[in-house]
Residue, then its C-alpha position, 0 to 999 in steps of 0.5 A: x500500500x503507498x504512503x500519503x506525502x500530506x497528512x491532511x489537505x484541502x480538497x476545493x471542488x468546483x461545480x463545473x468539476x462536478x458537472x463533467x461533459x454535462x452543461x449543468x447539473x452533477x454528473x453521476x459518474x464524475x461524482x462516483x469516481x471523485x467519492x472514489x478518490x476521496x475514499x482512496x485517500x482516507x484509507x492512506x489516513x489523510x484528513x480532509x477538508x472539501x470546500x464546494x466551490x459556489x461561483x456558478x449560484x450567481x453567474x449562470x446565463x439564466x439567473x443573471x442575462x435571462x431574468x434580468x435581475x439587474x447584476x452586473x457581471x463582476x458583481x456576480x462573479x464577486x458573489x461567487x467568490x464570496x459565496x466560496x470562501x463562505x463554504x469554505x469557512x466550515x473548516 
């Protein structure tokens, strides 16, 4: 069996990591082998710490451009970023 180099690490996933070769949503086998490679790490004893990433909540072409809810882009993007580190703050 191998021998982890970090005891513990911060895994930060994105939702268009999550979403694969699907325009939007989680795809089901990127989940799987994600959950793969987590369980992975955790049998070699290290701890980990998984922010989800959250910039799409405020940026999609749907909620932004199509229901005009009057965001200017980098506003959202600034949104999204906040909304990452606001996930990430459980650690």
């Amino acid at each position: 069996m191998s021998r982890a180099v970090f005891k513990r690490i911060v895994l930060k996933l994105s939702g268009e990591a999550l979403q694969g070769k699907k325009s939007h949503g989680i795809d089901h086998a990127v989940l799987v082998s994600i959950s793969r490679q987590i369980k992975e790490l955790r049998e070699l004893k290290v701890d980990i710490a998984i922010v989800l990433g959250a910039g799409n909540i405020f940026r999609g072409q749907e909620n932004i451009e199509h229901r005009g809810l009057g965001v200017d882009r980098s506003v959202a993007d600034y949104m999204g970023m906040l909304a990452t580190v606001i996930n990430g703050l459980a650690l």
